[in-house]
Backbone as JSON, one array per atom type, in Angstrom:
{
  "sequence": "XXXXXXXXXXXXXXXXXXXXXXXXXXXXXXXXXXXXXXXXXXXXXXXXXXXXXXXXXXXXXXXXXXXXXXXXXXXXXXXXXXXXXXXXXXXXXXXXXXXXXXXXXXXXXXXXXXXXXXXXXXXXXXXXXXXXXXXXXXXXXXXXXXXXXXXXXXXXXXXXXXXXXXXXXX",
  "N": [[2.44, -10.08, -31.77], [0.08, -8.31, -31.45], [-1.02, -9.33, -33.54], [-2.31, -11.98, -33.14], [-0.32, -13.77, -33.01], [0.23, -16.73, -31.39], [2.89, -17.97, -31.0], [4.57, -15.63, -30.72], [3.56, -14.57, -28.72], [4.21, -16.52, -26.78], [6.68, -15.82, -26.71], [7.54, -13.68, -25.72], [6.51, -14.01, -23.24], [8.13, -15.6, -22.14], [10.33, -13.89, -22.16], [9.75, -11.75, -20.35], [8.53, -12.91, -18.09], [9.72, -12.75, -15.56], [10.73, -11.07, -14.69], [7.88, -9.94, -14.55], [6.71, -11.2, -12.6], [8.67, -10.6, -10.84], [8.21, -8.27, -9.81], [5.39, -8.24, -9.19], [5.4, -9.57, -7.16], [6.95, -8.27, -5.58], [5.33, -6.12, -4.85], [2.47, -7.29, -3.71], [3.41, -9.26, -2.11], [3.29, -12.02, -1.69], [3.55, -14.68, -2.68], [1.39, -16.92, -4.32], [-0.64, -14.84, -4.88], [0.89, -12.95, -6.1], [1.54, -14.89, -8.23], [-1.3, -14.54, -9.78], [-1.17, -12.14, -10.11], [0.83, -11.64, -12.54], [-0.13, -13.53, -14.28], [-2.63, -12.38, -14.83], [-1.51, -10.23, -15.84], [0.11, -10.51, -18.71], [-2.38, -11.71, -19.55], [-3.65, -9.53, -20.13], [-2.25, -7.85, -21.55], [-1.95, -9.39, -23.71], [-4.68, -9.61, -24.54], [-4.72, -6.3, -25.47], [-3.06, -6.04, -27.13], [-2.71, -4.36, -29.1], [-3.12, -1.59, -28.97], [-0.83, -0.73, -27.76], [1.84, 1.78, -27.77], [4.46, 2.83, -29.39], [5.71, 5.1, -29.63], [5.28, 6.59, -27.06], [6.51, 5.09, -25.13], [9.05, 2.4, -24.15], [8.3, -1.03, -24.81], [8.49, -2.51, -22.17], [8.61, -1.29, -20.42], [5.74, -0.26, -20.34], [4.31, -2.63, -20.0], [5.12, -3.01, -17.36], [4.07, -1.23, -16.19], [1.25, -1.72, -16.45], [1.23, -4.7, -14.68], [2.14, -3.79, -12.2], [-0.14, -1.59, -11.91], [-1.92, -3.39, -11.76], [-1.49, -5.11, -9.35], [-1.2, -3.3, -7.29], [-3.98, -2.96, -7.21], [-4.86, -6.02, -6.91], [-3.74, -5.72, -3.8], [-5.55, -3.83, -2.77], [-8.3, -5.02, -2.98], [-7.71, -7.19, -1.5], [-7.81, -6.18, 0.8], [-10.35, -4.75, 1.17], [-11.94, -5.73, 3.11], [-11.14, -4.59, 5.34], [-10.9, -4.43, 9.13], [-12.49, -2.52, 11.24], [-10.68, 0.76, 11.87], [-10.93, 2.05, 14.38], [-11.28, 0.82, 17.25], [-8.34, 0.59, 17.32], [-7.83, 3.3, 17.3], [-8.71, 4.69, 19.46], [-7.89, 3.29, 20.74], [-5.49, 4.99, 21.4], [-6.09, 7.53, 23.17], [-5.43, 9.08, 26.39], [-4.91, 6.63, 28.98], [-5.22, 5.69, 32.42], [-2.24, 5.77, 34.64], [-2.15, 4.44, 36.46], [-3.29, 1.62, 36.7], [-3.55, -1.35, 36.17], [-4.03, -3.51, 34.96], [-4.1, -2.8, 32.63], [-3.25, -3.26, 29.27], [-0.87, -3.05, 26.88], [-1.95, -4.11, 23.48], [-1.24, -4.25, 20.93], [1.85, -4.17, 21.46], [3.8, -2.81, 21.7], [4.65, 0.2, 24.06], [6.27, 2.21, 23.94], [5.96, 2.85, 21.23], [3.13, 3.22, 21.41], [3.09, 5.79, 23.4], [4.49, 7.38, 21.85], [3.05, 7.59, 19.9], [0.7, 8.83, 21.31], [1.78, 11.05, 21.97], [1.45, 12.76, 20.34], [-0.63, 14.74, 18.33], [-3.66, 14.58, 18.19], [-4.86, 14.76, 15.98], [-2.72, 14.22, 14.06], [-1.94, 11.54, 14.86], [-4.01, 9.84, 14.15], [-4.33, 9.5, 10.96], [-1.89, 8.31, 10.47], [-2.25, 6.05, 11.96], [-4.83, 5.03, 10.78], [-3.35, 5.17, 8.17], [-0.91, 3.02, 8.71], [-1.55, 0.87, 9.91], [-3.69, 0.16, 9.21], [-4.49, 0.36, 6.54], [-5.14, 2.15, 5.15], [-5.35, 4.45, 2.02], [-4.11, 7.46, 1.54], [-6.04, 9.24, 0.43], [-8.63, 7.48, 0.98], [-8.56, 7.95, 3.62], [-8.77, 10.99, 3.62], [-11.48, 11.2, 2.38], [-12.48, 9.64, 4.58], [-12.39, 11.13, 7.07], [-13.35, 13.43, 5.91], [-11.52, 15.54, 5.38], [-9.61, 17.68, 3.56], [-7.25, 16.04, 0.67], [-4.31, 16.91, 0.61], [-4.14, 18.1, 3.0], [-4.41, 15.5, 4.49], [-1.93, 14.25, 3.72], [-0.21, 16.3, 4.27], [-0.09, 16.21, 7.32], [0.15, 13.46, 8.27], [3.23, 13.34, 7.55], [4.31, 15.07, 8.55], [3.54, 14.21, 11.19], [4.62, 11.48, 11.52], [7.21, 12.4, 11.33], [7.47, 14.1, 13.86], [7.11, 11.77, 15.12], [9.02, 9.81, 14.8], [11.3, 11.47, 16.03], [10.34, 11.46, 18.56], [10.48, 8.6, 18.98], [13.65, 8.62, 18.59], [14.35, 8.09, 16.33], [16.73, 8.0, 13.4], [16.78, 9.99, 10.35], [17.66, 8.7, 8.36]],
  "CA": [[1.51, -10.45, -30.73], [-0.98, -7.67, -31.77], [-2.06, -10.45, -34.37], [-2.4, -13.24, -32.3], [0.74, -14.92, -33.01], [0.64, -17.38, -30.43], [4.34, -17.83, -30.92], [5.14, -14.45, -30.2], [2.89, -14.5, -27.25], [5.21, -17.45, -25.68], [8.43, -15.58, -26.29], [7.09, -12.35, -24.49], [6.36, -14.28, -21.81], [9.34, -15.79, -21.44], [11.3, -12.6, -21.95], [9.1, -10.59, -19.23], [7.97, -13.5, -16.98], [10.31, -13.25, -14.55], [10.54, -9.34, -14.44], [7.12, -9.42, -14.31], [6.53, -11.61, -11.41], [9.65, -10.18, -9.74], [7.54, -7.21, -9.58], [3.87, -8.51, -8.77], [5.39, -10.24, -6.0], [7.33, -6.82, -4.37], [3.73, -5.29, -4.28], [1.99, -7.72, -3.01], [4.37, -9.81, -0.83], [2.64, -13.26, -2.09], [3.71, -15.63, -4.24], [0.5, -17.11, -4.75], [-1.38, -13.65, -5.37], [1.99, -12.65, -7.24], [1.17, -15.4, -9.61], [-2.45, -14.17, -10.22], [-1.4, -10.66, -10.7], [1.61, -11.51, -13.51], [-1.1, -13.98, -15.3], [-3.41, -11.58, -15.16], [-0.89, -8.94, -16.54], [0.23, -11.21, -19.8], [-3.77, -11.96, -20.49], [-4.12, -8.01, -20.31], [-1.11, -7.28, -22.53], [-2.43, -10.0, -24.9], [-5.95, -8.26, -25.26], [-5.05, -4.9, -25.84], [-1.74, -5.88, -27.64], [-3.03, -3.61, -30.47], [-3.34, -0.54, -28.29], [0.53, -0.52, -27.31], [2.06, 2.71, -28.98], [5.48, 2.97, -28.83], [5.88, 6.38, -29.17], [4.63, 6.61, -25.53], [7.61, 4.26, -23.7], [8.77, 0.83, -24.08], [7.51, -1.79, -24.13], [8.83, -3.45, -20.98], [7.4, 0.05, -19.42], [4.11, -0.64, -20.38], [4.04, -3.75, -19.45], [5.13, -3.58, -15.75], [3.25, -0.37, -15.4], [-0.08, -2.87, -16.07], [1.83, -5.42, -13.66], [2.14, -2.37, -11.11], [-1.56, -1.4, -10.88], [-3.21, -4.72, -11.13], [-0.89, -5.75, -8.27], [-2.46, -2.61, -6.33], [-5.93, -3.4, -7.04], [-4.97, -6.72, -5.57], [-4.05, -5.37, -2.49], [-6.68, -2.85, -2.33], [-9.54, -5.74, -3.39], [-7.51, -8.24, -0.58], [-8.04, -5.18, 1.85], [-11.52, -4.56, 0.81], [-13.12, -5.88, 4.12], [-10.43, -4.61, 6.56], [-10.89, -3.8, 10.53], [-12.3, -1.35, 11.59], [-9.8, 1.28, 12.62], [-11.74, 2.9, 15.77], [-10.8, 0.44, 18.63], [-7.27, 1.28, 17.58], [-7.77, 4.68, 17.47], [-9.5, 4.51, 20.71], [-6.38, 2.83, 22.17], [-4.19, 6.1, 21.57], [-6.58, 8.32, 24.19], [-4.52, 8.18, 27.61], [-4.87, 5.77, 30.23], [-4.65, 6.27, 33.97], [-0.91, 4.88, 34.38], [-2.23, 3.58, 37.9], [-4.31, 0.69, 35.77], [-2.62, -2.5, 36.91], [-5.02, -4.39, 34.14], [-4.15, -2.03, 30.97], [-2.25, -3.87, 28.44], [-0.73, -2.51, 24.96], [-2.22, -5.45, 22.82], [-0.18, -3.31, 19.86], [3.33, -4.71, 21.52], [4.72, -1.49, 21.76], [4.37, 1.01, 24.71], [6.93, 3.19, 23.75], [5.34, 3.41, 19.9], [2.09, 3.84, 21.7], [3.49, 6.64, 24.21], [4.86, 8.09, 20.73], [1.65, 8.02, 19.06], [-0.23, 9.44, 22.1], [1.98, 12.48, 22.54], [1.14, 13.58, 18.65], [-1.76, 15.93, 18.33], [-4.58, 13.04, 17.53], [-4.83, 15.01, 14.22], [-1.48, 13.56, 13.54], [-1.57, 10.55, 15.29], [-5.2, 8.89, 13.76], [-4.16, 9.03, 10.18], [-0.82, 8.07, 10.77], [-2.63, 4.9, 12.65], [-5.19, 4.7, 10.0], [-2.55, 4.58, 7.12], [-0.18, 2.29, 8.93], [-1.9, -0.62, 10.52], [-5.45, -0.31, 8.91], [-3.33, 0.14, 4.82], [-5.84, 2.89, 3.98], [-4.63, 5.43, 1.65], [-4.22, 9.34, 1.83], [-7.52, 9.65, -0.41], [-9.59, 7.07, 1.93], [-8.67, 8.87, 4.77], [-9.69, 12.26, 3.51], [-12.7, 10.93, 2.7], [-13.61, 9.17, 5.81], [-12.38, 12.07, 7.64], [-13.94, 14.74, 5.54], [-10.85, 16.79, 5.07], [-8.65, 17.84, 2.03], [-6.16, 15.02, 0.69], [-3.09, 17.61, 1.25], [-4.46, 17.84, 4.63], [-4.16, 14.86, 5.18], [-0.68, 13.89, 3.17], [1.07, 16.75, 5.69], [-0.22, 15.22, 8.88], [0.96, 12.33, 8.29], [4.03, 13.44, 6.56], [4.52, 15.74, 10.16], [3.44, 13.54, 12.39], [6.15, 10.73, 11.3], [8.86, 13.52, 11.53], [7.7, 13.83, 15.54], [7.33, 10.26, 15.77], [10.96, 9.58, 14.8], [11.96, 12.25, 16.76], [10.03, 11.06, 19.76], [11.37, 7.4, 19.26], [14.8, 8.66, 18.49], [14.98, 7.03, 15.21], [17.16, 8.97, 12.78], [16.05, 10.13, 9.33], [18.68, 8.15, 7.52]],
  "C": [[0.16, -9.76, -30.96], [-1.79, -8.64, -32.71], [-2.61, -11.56, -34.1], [-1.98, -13.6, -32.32], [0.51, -15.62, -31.83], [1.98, -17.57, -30.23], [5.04, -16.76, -30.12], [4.52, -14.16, -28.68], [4.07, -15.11, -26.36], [6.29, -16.53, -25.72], [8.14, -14.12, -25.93], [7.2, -12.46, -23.43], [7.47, -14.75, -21.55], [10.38, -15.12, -21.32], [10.64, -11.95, -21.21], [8.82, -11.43, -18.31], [8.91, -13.03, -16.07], [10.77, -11.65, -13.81], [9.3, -9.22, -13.84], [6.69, -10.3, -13.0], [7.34, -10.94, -10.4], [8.56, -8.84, -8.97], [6.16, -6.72, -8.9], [4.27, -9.17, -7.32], [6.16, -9.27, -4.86], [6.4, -6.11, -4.01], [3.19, -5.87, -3.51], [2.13, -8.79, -1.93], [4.18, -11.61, -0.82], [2.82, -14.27, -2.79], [2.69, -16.06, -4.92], [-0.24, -15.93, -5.66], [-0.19, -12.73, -6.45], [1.67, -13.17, -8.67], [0.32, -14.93, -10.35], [-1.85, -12.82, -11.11], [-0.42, -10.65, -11.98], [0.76, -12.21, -14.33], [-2.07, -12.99, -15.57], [-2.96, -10.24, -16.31], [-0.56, -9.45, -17.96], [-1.39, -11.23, -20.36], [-4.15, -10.6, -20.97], [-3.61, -7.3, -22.28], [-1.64, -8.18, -23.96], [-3.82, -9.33, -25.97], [-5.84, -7.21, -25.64], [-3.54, -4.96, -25.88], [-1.92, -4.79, -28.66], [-2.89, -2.11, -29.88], [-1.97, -0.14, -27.54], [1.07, 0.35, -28.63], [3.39, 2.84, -28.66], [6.63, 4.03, -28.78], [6.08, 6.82, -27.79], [5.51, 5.91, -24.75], [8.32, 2.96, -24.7], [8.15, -0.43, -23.9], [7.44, -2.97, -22.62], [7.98, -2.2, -19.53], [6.23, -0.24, -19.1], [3.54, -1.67, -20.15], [4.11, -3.9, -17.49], [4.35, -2.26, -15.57], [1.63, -0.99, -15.4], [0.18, -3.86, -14.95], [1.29, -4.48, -12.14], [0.92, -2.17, -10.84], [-2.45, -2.75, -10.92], [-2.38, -5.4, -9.54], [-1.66, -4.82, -7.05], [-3.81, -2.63, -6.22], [-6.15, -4.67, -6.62], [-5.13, -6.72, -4.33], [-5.21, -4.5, -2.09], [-8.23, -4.12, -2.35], [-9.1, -6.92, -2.18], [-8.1, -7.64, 0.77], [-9.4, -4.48, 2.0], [-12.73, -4.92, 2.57], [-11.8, -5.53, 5.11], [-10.95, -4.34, 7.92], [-11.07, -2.88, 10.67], [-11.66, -0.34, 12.66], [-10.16, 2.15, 14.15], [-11.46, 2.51, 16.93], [-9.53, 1.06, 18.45], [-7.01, 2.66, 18.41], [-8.32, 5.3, 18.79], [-8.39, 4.75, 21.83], [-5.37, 4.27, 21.77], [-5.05, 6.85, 22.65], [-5.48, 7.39, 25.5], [-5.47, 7.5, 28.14], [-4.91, 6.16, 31.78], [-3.26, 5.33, 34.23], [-1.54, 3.73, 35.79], [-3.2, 1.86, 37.52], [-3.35, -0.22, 35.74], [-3.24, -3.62, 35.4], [-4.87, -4.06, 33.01], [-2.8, -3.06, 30.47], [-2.1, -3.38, 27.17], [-0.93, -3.68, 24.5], [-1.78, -5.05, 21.4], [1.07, -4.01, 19.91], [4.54, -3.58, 21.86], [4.76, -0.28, 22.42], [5.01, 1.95, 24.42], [6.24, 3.77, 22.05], [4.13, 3.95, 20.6], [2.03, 5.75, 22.71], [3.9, 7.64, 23.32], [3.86, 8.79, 19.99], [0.6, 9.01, 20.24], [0.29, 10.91, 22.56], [1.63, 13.49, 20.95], [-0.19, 13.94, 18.59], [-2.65, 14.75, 17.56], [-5.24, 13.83, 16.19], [-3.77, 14.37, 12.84], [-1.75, 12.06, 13.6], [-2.85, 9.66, 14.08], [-4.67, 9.05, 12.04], [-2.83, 8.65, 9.97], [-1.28, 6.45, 11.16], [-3.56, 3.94, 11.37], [-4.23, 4.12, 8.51], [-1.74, 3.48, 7.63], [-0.7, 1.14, 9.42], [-3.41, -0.71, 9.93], [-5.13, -0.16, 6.95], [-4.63, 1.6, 4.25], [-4.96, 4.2, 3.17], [-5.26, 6.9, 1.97], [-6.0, 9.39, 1.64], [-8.2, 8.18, 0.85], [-9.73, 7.55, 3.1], [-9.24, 9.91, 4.77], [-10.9, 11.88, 3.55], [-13.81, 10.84, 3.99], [-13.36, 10.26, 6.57], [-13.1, 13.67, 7.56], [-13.13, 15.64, 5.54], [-9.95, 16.54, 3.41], [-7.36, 16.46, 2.53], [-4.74, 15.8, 1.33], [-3.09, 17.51, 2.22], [-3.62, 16.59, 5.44], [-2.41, 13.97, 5.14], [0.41, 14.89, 4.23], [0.71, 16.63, 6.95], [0.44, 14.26, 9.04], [2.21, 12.29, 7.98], [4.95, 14.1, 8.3], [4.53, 15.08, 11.25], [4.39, 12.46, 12.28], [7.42, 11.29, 12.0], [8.99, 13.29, 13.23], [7.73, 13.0, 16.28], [8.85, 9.59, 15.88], [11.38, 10.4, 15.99], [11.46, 12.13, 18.19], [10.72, 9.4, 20.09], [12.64, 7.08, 19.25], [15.57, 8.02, 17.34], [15.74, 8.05, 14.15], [16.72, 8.97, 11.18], [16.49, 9.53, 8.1], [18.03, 7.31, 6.33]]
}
């Protein structure tokens, strides 16, 4: 394939297609955008067939680990204009219960009642990672604290969320 066989190209693909979609399509949940990201991963593997060492892994390795991050730079490039997370984060401050007119537009008073008893250090990237998809590192950022920071907040605040919703750690 490093030479251009076209031949050898086809019977790559048909010995990895189906791995490699299986795989583009557990990341990104899509079939459509599945497709993109396993074509995309074959045109990759084709260009920089020469640059596969096989010292370094397998080659079925090295192949779905290209699969693997172009599938995340899908989602991250699909997620590129998301919502901004602030009304959310808004909606965890209490309420007056006596508010005949308040509605969880979330679905979930008891998740929200969960999230609102967690130290809103916990709770907002916990909110941010889970319903707005940003990662650890975008959070630090936008927050301005250390990634660790923010990886045991969230890591903590889960623990008391289970343990406030009664879910077990199983």
């Amino acid at each position: 394939m490093a030479s251009g066989d076209a031949e050898a190209a086809a019977a790559f693909v048909r010995r990895f297609q189906a791995r490699v979609f299986g795989l583009a399509l557990s990341v990104v949940g899509d079939t459509g955008l599945a497709e993109e990201v396993a074509q995309e991963a074959f045109v990759r593997v084709w260009r920089h067939a020469a640059t596969y060492d096989p010292r370094r892994g397998r080659v079925a390795t090295w192949l779905l680990t290209i699969t693997r991050n172009l599938a995340v730079d899908a989602i991250r490039l699909r997620h590129k204009h998301r919502a901004d997370p602030e009304p959310l984060l808004r909606a965890l401050q209490p309420v007056a219960a006596e508010d005949p007119f308040e509605t969880d537009p979330y679905g979930s008073d008891q998740l929200r009642a969960g999230l609102q008893a967690l130290p809103l250090e916990q709770s907002r990237p916990i909110v941010m990672s889970v319903f707005y998809g940003l990662t650890a590192k975008e959070i630090a950022d936008r927050e301005g604290i250390p990634l660790g920071t923010v990886k045991t907040r969230i890591r903590r605040g889960l623990a008391k969320l289970r343990h406030e919703l009664g879910v077990s750690d199983d």
